[in-house]
C-alpha positions in Angstrom: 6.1 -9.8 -1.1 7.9 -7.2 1.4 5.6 -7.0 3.3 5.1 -10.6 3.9 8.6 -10.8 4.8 7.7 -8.0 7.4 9.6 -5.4 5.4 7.2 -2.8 5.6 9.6 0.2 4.5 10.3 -1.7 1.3 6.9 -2.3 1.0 5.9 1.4 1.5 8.6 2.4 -1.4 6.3 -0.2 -3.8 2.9 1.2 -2.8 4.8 4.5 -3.5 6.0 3.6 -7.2 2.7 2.7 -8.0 1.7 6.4 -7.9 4.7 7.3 -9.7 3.3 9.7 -13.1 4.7 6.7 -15.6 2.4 4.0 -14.1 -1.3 3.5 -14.2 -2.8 3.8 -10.3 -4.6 1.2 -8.8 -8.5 1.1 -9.0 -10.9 2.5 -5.9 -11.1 1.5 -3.8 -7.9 -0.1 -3.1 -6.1 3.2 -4.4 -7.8 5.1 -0.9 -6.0 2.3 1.6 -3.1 2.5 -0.1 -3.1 6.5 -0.3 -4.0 6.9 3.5 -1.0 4.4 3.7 1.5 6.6 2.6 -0.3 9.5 4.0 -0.1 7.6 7.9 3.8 6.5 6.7 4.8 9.8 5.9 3.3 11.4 8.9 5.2 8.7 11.1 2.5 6.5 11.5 4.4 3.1 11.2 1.8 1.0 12.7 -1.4 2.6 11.0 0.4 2.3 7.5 1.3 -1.3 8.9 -2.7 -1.6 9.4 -3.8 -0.2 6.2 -1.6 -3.0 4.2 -2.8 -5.6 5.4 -6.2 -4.3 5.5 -5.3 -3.9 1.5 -4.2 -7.7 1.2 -7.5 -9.6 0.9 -9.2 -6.5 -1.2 -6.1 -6.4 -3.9 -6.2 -10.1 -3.6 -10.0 -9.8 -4.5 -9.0 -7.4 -7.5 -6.7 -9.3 -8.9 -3.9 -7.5 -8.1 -2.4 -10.3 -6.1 
């Protein structure tokens, strides 16, 4: 939903909780995007984490995440 709305730092901080200990990650391979999306946020990489989501969309969409 953030990042729909073109929030992408709230939308990093949900891809974030999903990692958190208490929940149960998401399956491969949309786990790796959405890993290397926090790994490009964290580095500063605004635009490649911006990338990786929506690359993520149609796959988690596929899933049945979405």
């Amino acid at each position: 939903m953030a990042l729909a709305q073109g929030q992408i730092s709230v939308a990093m901080n949900d891809v974030r909780r999903l990692f958190d200990p208490t929940q149960q990650p998401p399956r491969e391979p949309l786990d790796a995007l959405l890993e290397a999306a926090l790994h490009a946020w964290d580095a500063g990489e605004q635009e490649e984490a911006h990338l990786l989501l929506q690359q993520m969309l149609p796959l988690a969409e596929q899933m049945g995440y979405l």
